[in-house]
Each structure stands twice: as structure tokens, then as C-alpha cells.
C-alpha positions as CSV (number, residue, x, y, z in Angstrom):
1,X,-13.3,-68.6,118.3
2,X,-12.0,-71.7,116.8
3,X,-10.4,-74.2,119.8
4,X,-7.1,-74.0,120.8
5,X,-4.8,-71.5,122.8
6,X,-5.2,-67.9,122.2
7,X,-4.0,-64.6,123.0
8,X,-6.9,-62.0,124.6
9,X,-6.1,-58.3,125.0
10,X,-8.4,-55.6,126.3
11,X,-7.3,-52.0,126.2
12,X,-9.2,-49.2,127.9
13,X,-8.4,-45.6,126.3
14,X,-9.7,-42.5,128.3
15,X,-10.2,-40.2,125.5
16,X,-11.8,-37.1,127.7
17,X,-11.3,-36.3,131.0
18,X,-14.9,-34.8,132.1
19,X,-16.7,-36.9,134.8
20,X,-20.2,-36.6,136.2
21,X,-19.7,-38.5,139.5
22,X,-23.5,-37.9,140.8
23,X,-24.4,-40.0,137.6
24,X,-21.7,-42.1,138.4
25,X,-20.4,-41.7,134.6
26,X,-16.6,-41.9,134.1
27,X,-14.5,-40.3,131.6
28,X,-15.0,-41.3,127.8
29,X,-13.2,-43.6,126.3
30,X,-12.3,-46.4,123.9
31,X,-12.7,-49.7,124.5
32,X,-10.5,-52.5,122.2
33,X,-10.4,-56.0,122.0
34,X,-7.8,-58.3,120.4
35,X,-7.9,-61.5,119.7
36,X,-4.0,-63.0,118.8
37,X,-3.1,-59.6,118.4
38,X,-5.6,-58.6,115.6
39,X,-8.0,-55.9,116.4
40,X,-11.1,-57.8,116.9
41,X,-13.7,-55.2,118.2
42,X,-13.6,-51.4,119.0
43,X,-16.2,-48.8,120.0
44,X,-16.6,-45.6,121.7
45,X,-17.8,-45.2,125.1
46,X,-19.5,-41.9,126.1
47,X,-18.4,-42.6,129.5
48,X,-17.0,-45.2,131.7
49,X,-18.3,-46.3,135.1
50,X,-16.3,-44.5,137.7
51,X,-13.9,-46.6,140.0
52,X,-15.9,-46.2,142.9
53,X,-18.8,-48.3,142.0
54,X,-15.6,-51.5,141.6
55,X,-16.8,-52.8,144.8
56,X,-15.7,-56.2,143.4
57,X,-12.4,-56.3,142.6
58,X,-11.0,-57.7,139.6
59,X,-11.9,-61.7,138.9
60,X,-10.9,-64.0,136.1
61,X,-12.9,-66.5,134.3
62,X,-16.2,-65.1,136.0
63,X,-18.2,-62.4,137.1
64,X,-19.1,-61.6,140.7
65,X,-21.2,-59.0,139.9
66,X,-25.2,-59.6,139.3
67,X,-26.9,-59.4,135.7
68,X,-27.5,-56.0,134.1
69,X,-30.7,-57.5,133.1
70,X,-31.8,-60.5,135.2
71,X,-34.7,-61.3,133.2
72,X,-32.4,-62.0,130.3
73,X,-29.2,-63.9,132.2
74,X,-28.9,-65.5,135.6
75,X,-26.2,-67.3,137.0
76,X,-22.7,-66.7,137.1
77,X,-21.7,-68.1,133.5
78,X,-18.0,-69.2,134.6
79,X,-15.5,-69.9,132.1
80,X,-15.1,-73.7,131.3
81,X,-11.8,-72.9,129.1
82,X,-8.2,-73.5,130.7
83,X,-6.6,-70.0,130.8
84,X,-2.9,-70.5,131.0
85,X,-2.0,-66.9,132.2
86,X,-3.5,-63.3,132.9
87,X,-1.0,-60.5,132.6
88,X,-2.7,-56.4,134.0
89,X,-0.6,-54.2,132.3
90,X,-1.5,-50.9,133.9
91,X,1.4,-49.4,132.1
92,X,-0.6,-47.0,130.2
93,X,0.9,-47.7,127.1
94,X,-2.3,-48.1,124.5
95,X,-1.8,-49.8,120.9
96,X,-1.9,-47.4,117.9
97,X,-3.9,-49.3,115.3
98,X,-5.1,-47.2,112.0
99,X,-7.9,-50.1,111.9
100,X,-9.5,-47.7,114.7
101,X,-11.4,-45.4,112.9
102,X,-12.3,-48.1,110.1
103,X,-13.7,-50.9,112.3
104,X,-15.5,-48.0,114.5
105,X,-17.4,-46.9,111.4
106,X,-18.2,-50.1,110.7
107,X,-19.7,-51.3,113.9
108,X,-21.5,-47.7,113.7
109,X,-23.3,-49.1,110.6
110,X,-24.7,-52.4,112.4
């Protein structure tokens, strides 16, 4: 992303509602990024992880959690930008975008 202040937005869309909790896999879903309110990224989860394994909590500008592969990252990788503000919206509401299905093709592709 070029400098300057921008606008992030991730929305998480449950689009199923089976679970397999011995797996530990969630519910399906669609996962969105925006960047200043264009649709940046969007793909398809199979499943999510299921809120039981958030032992964490929710953090900002880092992770707490370990590496999904340490031999590839260590360390915690902390943001070095300012962030101005961090709204949850847990609302529900989810952002109808016809780019969905075109972008999600496209990523398919790569």
C-alpha cells in the first residue's frame, strides 16, 4: 500500500452452518478484505477455526499467537504503522459486492 492513512475492513461471512468440532473446523465461510472501501481480496474458506481454540483474545497491530510454520517466520512481526482507530462491528451486517464472484474466480486461477 502506498503511504499515507487508510481505511482496512475485514468481513467474515458464515456461508454454511455444519461444524466438525473434533477437527476443530468451524462453519464455512467468506473471508473479504477492503482496502478504502474497494474490495481488495476475497476467498472461500471451507471452514473456519471454531471459537474455542481463541484462547488469545483479539490484539491489534500484532499477533500473540505462535507461527503456523516456525521454520518459515519467527518473532512477533508488530506493526510499525500508527493506527489511528479500530472499530469491531459485530453487527452482522456484511457488504453486498457483485465483485465477489469475479475476484473469487480470479484468485481461483492463481
Amino acid at each position: 500500500m502506498p503511504p499515507g492513512r487508510h481505511q482496512l475492513r475485514y468481513e467474515f461471512e458464515p456461508t454454511g452452518s455444519a461444524t466438525d468440532m473434533f477437527a476443530g473446523q468451524g462453519v464455512p465461510a467468506r473471508s473479504k478484505l477492503y482496502v478504502d472501501d474497494a474490495l481488495v481480496a476475497v476467498t472461500e474458506l471451507p471452514y473456519s477455526v471454531m471459537v474455542l481454540f481463541g484462547l488469545y483474545g483479539m490484539t491489534c497491530g500484532y499477533d500473540s499467537a505462535g507461527a503456523v510454520d516456525p521454520r518459515r517466520w519467527s518473532g512477533r512481526f508488530d506493526c510499525t504503522a500508527h493506527i489511528d482507530e479500530v472499530t469491531l462491528d459485530v453487527s452482522g451486517q456484511i457488504t453486498n459486492d457483485e465483485e465477489d464472484a469475479v475476484l473469487a474466480a480470479l484468485l481461483a486461477q492463481q
